[in-house]
N, C-alpha and C positions, 0 to 999 in steps of 0.2 A: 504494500500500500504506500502510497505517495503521504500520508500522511498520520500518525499515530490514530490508533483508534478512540483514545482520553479525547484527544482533540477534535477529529471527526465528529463525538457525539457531543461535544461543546457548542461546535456552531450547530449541526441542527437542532438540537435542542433551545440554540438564542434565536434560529429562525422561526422556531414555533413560537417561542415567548416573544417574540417580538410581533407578528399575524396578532396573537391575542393580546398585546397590552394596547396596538396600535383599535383594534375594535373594542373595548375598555373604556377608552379613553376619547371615543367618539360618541358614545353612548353617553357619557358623563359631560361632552361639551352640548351637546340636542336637549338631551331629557334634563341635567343638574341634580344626575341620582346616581351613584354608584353601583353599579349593575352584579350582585352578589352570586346570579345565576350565569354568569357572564361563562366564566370555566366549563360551568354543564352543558353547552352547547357542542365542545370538545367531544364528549362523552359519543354524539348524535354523529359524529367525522370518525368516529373510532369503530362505532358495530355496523355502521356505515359499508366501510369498508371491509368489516370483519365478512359481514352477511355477501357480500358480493365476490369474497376470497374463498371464503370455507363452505359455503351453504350452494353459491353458484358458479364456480370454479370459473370465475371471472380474473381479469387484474386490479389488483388493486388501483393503481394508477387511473382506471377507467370511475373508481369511485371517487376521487377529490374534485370532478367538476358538478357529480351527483350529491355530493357533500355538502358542498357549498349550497344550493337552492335547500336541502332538508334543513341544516341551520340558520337558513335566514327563512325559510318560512317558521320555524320552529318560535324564532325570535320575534318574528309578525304576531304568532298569535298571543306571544307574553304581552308584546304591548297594547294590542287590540284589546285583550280580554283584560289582563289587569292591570296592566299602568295605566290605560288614555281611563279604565272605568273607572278608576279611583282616582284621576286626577280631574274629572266630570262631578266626582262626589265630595272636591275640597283637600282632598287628601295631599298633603304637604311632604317634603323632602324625608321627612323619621318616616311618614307612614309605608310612603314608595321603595325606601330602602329596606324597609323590614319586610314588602309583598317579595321583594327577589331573592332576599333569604328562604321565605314561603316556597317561594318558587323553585329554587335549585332544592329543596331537600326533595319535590314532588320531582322535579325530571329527575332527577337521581334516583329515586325510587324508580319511574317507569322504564328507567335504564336496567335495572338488575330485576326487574320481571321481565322485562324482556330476552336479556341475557340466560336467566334461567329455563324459560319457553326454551329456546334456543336450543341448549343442554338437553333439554327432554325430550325435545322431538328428534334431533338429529343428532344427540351421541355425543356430543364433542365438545372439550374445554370454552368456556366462554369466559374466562376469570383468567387471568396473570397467561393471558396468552401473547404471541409475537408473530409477526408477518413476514420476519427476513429470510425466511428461504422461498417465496414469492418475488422478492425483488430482483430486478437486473444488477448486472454489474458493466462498468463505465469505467473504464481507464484504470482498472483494477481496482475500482473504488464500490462500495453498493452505490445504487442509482440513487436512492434516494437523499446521497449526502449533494449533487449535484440537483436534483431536481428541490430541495426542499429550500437550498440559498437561491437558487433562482427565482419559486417563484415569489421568496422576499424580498428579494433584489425589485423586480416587476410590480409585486404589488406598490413597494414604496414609491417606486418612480409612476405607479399609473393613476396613487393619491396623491401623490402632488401634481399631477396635472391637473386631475378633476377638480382640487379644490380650490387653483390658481386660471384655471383656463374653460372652466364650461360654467354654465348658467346654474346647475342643481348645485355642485361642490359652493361657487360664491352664495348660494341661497345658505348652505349648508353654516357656512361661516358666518353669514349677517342673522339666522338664528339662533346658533351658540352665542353669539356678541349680545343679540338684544330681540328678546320674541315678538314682546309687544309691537317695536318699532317694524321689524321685517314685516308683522301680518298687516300691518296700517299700511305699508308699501306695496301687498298685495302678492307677500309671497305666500303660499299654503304652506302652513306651517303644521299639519297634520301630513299631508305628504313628505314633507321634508322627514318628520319624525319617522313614518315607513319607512320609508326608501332608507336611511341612517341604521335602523333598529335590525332591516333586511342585509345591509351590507354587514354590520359586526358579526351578525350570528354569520355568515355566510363565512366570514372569516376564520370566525372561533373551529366551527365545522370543520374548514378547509385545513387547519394548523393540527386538530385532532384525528385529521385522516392521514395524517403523515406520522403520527406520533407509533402506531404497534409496528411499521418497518423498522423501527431501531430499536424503542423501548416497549418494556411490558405492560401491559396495558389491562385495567377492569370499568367495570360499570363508574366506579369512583374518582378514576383517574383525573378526567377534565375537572370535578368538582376539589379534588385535592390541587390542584396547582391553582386556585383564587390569590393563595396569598404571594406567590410567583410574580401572578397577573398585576395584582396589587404594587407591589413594590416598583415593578419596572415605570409602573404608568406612573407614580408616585416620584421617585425619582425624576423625572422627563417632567412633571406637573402637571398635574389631572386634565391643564386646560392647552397643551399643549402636544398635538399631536405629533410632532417631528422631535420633542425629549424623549414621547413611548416607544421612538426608534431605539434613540440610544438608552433608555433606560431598557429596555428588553434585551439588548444583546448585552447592557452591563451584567443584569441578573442572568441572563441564559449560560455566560461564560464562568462567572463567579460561583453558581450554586455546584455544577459540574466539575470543575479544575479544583476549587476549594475543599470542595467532600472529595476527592481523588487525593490532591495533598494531606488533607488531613487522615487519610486511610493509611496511607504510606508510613506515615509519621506517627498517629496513633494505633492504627488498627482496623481492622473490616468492619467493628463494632461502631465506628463512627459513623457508616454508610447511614444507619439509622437515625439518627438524628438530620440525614442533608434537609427538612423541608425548615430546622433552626434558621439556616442560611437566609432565604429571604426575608421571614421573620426579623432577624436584627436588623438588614436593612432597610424594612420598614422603621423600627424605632431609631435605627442611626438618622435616617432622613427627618421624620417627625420630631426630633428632638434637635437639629442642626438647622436643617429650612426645610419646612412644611410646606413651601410651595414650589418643590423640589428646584431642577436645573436654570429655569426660567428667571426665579426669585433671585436665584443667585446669581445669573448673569448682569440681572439689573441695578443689582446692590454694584456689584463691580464696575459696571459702565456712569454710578450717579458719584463713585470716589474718582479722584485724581488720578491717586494710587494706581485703582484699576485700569482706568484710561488712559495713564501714560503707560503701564503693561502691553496693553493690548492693543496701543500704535507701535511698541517695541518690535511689535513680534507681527508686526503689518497686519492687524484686523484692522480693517477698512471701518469707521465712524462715522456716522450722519452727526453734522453739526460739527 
C-alpha cells in the first residue's frame, strides 16, 4: 500500500466526519436548532447499503446515490412532521432540541428492528458487521479510500458554489442571516427549510454509506458518532459552514491517530475509551471560545497584535 493503513483510515474517517458536520451545521444555520438526530441518518446510509450488498448481491457503490435521496427524504419527514409542527404550535429552540433527541432514540430504535427483521428472515449478521471484501481495489489501495476523499473533495467545492453562485444557496444564506427579513423579500422560507433539511440528511446518508467498507458498523453507529459530529461543527462555529470543513477533518484525524498513539503507548485497552477524544474537545472549545474558529479569527483580526501577524505572513486584509 502507498500509504499506512492508521493513516488510510484517518482521512476516510475525517471525510465522513467532515459530509456530517458540514450537514450539522446547515441544519443549525436554517432551523437555529441543533439537530440531535443529525448522526441517525448515518445509520439509514449504512443498512442502506448493507440491504443492497448482502440481501441483493448488489454493489455497494451502486447504494451511496440511493443513500442519499433515503436520508434526505428521511430528514423531510423529521421536519414536516415534527419540527415545522411544533414550530406552528410556539415551540421555541429547548422544545425543538429536545423533539430531535425524541427523534434519534425513535430512528434508532427502527434501525435495530429492522436490522433484527433482517437477521431473521435471511440468516445473517446485521450487528458489528463490514463490507470490505465487497470493495475494489485502486492502485493497491481499497477503493473506497479514493472514492470517499473524493466525493468530499466535490461535495465541498459543489457547496461552495451553490451557496456563492445560484439563487437557492444565496436564499439559503439570507435565511440563516435573517428569516423574517428574507420572507418580507419574498423568498419561501419553508422551501428553503426543505430543500436545506433534504440536502443534510442526504448527506449524513451519503457519509454512513461509506462508513461498513472500512469500519464496523450496527444499528447504533450513526447515533454514537453525535458527539464527533458535534465537536467538529463546534470547532469551525455552528454558524459557519467552511470551519465544519476544517473542524471535521480536525476531529476525523485526531480521534483516529490519537486513540492509535495512545494504544501504542498505553495499551489496546485505551481503544475503548476513543469516543473520550471528541468529548474533550468539545469542552476544550466550550471553555477556550464557544464560538469556535470564526470567534477567534475575529478576536485576532480586531488586535494589532493579530493584524500585524497576519500581514507578516501575507493574509491579504480589507481595510
Amino acid at each position: 500500500m502507498l500509504l499506512p493503513a492508521i493513516w488510510m483510515s484517518a482521512i476516510v474517517y475525517a471525510a465522513e466526519i467532515t459530509l456530517l458536520s458540514i450537514g450539522f451545521t446547515l441544519t443549525y444555520l436554517t432551523a437555529k436548532i441543533p439537530n440531535f438526530a443529525h448522526g441517525t441518518y448515518a445509520g439509514f446510509g449504512i443498512y442502506t447499503v448493507f440491504t443492497l450488498t448482502r440481501i441483493l448481491g448488489i454493489s455497494p457503490y451502486i447504494g451511496f446515490p440511493i443513500a442519499f435521496f433515503i436520508g434526505g427524504g428521511v430528514s423531510i419527514l423529521v421536519y414536516v412532521i415534527v419540527i415545522q409542527v411544533l414550530s406552528r404550535m410556539g415551540g421555541g429552540t429547548i422544545v425543538l432540541t429536545i423533539a430531535t433527541l425524541g427523534i434519534q432514540i425513535f430512528l434508532t430504535a427502527a434501525l435495530l428492528i429492522y436490522a433484527f427483521w433482517i437477521r431473521t428472515i435471511y440468516k445473517t449478521y446485521t450487528v458489528g458487521f463490514m463490507l470490505k471484501e465487497n470493495d475494489f481495489q485502486l492502485f493497491d489501495m481499497p477503493g473506497i479510500f479514493t472514492v470517499a476523499v473524493s466525493i468530499c473533495v466535490v461535495t465541498v467545492i459543489a457547496l461552495h458554489y451553490m451557496l456563492t453562485r445560484t439563487k437557492t444557496g444565496i436564499a439559503m444564506r439570507a435565511t440563516a442571516e435573517d428569516p423574517e427579513l428574507s420572507s418580507v423579500l419574498g423568498i419561501d422560507i419553508n422551501r428553503i427549510q426543505i430543500y436545506s433539511w433534504f440536502l443534510t440528511g442526504g448527506l449524513a446518508a451519503l457519509a454512513g454509506a461509506m462508513i461498513p467498507l472500512w469500519f464496523s458498523s450496527t444499528p447504533t453507529t450513526g447515533s454514537a458518532m453525535i458527539t464527533s459530529i458535534m465537536a467538529a461543527s463546534l470547532i469551525g462555529g455552528f454558524e459557519n459552514v467552511y470551519g465544519a470543513i476544517i473542524g471535521g477533518i480536525a476531529i476525523g484525524f485526531s480521534e483516529i491517530l490519537l486513540t492509535f498513539g495512545l494504544q501504542q503507548t498505553l495499551g489496546m485497552w485505551v481503544g475503548e475509551y476513543r469516543p473520550l477524544i471528541p468529548m474533550i474537545f468539545l469542552v476544550a472549545v466550550l471553555l477556550i471560545e464557544p464560538a469556535g474558529l470564526q470567534a477567534a479569527y475575529e478576536k485576532i483580526m480586531a488586535s494589532k497584535t493579530g493584524r500585524r501577524f497576519l500581514s507578516t505572513i501575507g493574509w491579504k486584509m480589507e481595510g
